[in-house]
N, C-alpha and C positions, 0 to 999 in steps of 0.2 A: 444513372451512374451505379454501375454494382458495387455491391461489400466484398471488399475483399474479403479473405479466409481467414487470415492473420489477425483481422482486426473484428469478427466472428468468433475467432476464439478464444481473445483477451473478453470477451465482452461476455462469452460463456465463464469463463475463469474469474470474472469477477463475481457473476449471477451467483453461482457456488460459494466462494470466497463471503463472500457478502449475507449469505445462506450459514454458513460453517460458523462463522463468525457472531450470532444470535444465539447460534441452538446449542453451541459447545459449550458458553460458562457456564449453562445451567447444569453440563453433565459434568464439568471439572471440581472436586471438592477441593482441591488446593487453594482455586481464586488466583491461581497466574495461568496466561494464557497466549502465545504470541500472537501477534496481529496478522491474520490471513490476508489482508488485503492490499496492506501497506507495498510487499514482495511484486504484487503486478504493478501496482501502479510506478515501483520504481522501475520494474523492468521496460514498461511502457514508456517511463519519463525519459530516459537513458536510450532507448530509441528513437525518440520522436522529437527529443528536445526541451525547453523550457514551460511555450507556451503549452503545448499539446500536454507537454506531463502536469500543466496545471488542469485541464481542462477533464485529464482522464481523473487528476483528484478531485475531482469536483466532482464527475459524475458519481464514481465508484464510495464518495461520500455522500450524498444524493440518494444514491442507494441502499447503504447499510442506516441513513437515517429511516427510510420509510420500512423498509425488509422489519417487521416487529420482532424484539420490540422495540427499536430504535432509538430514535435520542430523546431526549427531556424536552432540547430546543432545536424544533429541524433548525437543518442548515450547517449546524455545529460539525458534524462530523465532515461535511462536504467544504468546510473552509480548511480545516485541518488538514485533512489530505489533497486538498490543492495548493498548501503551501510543501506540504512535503513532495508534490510531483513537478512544481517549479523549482525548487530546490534540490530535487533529483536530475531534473531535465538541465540544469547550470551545468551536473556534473558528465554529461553528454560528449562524450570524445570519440572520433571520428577512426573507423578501423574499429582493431580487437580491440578491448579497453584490458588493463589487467587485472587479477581477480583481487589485488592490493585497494586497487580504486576503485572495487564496487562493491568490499569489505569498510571501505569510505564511506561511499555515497547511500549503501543502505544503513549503515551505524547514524550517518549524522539525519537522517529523513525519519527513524526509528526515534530518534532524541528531540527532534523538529515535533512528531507527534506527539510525544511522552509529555514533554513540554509545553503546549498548547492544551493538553485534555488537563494537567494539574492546572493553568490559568483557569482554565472552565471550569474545572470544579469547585475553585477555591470562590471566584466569584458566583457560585451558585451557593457558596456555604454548602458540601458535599464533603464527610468526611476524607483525608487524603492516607491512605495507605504508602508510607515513602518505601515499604518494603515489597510490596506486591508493585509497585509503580516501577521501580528497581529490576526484577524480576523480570516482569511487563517486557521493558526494555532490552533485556541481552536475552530474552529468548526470542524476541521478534529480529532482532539483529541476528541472530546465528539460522534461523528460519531464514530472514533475508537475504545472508550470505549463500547458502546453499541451494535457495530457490531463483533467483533474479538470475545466474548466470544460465540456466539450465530453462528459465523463458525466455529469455533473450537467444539463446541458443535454439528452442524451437520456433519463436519468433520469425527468426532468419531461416531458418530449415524452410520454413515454410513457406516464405515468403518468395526463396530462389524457386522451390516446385512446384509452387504455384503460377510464377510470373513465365513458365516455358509455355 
């Protein structure tokens, strides 16, 4: 069975994502930083559904756990964002969707992860920044807003000029 193109190039987009995503807070002196990865894997979840958007969070957490220098405790980031791609993939509607509800669906998957790495941290005993975490938050959301519709749009682009 061949790879499709579409699903070749989410899997490039994450390789980078996943890449962008290590190498950037060491060059950011601020310490806020939006989530590069979060964006595909919503755009992924919102095409493909619940399970599949859990399955892409898994990998694409999988990923950014091993890509150094990773997480403290593999696994951690790969459960994180398999709950944000089941809970992206819930908000899954069939047709256009509008860009109201996927200013939704990225805010609350953006908040799902925000939310899950301050449990981690807090049971790691990690100190918790509520200000940079804050931060964290509405710049991965307005990243998310402006990126998800524009993969989802080449998603599909690609997917009609591929399948003639």
């Amino acid at each position: 069975m061949a790879v499709r193109l579409p699903v070749m190039l989410f899997r490039a987009v994450l390789l980078v994502s996943a890449t962008l995503v290590t190498v950037l807070p060491t060059l950011s002196t601020v310490g806020v930083l939006p989530d590069l990865v979060l964006p595909v894997v919503v755009a992924g979840a919102l095409l493909s559904g619940p399970s599949r958007g859990a399955l892409l969070g898994l990998a694409a957490g999988w990923l950014t756990d091993v890509v150094p220098p990773g997480s403290a405790v593999l696994g951690t980031s790969a459960l994180v964002y398999a709950a944000a791609g089941l809970l992206a993939g819930a908000g899954r509607r069939e047709g256009h969707a509008p860009w109201g509800w996927v200013a939704v669906v990225v805010t609350a998957s953006a908040g799902v992860v925000q939310a899950l790495r301050l449990v981690a941290a807090v049971l790691s005993g990690e100190p918790v920044s509520w200000v940079v975490t804050g931060l964290d938050l509405v710049a991965t959301a307005a990243l998310g807003v402006v990126l998800v519709p524009a993969l989802v749009g080449a998603e599909q682009w690609l997917s009609s000029r591929w399948s003639r």
